[in-house]
C-alpha positions as CSV (number, residue, x, y, z in Angstrom):
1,X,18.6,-27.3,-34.6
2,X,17.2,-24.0,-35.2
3,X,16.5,-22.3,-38.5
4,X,17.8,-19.1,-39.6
5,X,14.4,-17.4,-41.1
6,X,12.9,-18.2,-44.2
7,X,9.0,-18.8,-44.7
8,X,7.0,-21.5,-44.9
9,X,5.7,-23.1,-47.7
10,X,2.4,-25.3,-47.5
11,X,-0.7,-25.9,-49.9
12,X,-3.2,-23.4,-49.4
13,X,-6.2,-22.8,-51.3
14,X,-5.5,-20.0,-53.5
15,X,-2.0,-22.1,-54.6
16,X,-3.9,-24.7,-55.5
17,X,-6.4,-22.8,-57.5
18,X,-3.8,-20.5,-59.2
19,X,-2.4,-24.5,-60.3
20,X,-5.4,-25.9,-61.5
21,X,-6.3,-22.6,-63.9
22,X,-5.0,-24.8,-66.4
23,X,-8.5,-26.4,-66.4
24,X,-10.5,-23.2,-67.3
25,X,-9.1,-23.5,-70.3
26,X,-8.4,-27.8,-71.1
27,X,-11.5,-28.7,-69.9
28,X,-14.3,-27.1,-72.0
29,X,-12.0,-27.9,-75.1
30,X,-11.8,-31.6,-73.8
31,X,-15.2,-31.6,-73.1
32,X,-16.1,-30.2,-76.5
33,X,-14.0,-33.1,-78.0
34,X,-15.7,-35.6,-76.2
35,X,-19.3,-34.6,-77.1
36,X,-18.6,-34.3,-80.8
37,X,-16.9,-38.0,-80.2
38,X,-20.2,-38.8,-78.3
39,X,-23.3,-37.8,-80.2
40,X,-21.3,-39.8,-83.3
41,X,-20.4,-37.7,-86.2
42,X,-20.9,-40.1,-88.9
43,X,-17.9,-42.0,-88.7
44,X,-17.0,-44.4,-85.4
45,X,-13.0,-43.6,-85.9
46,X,-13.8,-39.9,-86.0
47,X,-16.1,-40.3,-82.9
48,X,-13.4,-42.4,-81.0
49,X,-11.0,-40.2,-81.9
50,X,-12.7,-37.1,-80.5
51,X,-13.4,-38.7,-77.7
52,X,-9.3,-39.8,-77.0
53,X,-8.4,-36.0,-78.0
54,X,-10.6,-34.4,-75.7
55,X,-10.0,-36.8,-72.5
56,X,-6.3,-35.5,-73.5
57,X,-6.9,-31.9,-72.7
58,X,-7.5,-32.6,-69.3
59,X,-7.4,-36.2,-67.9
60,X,-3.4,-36.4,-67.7
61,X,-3.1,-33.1,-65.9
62,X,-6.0,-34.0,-63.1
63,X,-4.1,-36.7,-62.4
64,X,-0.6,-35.4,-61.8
65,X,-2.5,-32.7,-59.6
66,X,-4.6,-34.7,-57.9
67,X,-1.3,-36.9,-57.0
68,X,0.7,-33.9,-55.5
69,X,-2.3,-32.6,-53.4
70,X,-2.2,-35.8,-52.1
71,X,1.9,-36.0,-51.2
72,X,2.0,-32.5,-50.4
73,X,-1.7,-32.4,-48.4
74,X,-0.4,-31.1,-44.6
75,X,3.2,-30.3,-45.5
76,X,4.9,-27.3,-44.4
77,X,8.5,-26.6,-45.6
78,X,10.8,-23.9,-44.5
79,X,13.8,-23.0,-46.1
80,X,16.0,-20.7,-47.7
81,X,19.1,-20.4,-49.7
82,X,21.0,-18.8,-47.1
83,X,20.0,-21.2,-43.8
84,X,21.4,-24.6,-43.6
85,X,18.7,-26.1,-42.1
86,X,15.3,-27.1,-43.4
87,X,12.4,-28.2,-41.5
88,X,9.7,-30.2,-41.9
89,X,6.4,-30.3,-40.6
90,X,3.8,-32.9,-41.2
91,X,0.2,-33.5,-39.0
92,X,2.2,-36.7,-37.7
93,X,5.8,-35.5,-37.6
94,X,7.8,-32.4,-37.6
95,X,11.4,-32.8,-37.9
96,X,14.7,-30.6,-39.1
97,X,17.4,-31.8,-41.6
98,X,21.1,-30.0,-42.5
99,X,21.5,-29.2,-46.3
100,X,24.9,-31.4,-45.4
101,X,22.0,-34.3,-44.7
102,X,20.8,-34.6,-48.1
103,X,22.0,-37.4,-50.6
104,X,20.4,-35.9,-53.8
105,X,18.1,-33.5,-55.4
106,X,16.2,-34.6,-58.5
107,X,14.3,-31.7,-60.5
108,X,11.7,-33.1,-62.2
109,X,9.8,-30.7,-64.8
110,X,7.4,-31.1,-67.3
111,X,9.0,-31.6,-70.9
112,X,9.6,-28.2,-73.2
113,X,8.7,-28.4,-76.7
114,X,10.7,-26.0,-78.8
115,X,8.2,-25.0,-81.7
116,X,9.2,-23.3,-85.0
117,X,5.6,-21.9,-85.1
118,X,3.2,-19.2,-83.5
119,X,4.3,-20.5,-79.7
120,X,8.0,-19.3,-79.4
121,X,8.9,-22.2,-77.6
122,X,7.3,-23.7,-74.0
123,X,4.4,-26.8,-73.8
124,X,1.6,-26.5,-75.1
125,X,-0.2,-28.9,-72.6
126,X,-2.3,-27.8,-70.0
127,X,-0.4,-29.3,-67.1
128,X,3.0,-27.7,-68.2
129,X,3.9,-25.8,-65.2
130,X,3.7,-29.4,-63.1
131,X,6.8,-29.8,-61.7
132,X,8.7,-30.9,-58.5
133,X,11.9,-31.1,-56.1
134,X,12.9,-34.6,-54.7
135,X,14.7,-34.4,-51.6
136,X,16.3,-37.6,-50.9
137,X,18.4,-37.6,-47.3
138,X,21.1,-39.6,-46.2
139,X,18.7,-41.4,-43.8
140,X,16.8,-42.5,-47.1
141,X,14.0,-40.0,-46.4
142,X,12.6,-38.2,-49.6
143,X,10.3,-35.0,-49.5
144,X,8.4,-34.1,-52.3
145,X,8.4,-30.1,-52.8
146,X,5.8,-30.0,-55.5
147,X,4.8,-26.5,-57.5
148,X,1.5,-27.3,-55.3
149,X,3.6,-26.3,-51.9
150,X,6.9,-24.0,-53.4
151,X,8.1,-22.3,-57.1
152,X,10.4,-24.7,-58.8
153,X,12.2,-21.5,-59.1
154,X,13.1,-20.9,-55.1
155,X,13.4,-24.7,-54.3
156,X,16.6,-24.8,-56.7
157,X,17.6,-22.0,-55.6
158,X,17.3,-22.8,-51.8
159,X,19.8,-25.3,-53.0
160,X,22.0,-23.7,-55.5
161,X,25.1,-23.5,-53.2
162,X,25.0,-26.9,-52.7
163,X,27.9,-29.7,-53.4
164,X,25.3,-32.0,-53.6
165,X,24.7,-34.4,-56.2
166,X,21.5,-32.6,-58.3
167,X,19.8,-34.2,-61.2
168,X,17.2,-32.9,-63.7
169,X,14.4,-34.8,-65.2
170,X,12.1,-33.5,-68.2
171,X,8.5,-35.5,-68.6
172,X,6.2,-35.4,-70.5
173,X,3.6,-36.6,-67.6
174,X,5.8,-35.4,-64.5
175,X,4.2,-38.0,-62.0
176,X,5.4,-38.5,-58.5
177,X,7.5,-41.6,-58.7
178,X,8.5,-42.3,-54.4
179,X,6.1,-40.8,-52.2
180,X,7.4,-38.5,-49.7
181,X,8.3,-40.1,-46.4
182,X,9.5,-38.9,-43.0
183,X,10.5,-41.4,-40.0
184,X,8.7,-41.1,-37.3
185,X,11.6,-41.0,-35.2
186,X,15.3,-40.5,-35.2
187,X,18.1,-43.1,-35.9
């Protein structure tokens, strides 16, 4: 199969820092939290308290990173809306599919608080723009296309024209539930 253009899409450093912003901002607050919590204010429910509030800021959203660096570490994914074929290269495997190959797509985005207050709407959590593509192939294969590796925003619609069966998923942790995994070799 060949492919009909399109770039590819693979982790890269400034992706991954432009992702992880979040923590410029989660981090001192959580940390602030969690030293009022430690040096005890006078109460231990206050302390405790702090402490849980400030590991919130950030400790949820390191983890959901940290676990699509991982999946997506070494991927590269091209594909566009207008070619039928994507391909797929990993350090141990590189491999082409047909859009008419896949079995499912499952969105999975990070859940949207609608707020009557100063925030017109969106999440207020520092991990909100986590999000990812599940590509699940006849074959039983599934790629991961994390916001790490594509936009949400071109994945679906690299796969709007589809007849495919497409399901959407709003979390308020958007973890990784199946790894991605590519056979080896054909059937």
């Amino acid at each position: 199969m060949t492919i009909d253009g399109g770039p590819f899409y693979q982790t890269n450093q400034d992706r991954n820092l432009k992702e992880i912003s979040w923590i410029i901002y989660g981090l001192p607050l959580g940390a602030m939290f969690t030293f009022l919590g430690i040096v005890g204010l006078n109460s231990n429910i206050l302390s405790i308290s702090l402490i849980i509030l400030g590991t919130i800021f950030w400790l949820p959203g390191l983890i959901v990173h940290f676990q699509y660096y991982q999946d997506n570490n070494g991927l590269r994914v091209r594909l566009s809306k207008e070619s039928e074929v994507i391909e797929i290269t990993t350090p141990t495997v590189s491999r082409s599919f047909n859009k008419s190959d896949i079995k499912e797509i499952l969105v999975v985005c990070t859940h949207r608080y609608q707020s009557q207050g100063w925030w017109d709407g969106g999440n207020r959590l520092p991990w909100n723009k986590y999000g990812y593509t599940q590509i699940q192939f006849q074959t039983g294969e599934i790629i991961n296309l994390t916001n790490l590796i594509i936009d949400q925003s071109i994945a679906i619609d690299s796969f709007s024209n589809l007849k495919t069966k497409k399901l959407r998923a709003e979390e308020l942790f958007p973890t990784i539930k199946k790894k991605s995994n590519l056979q080896t070799t054909r059937q």
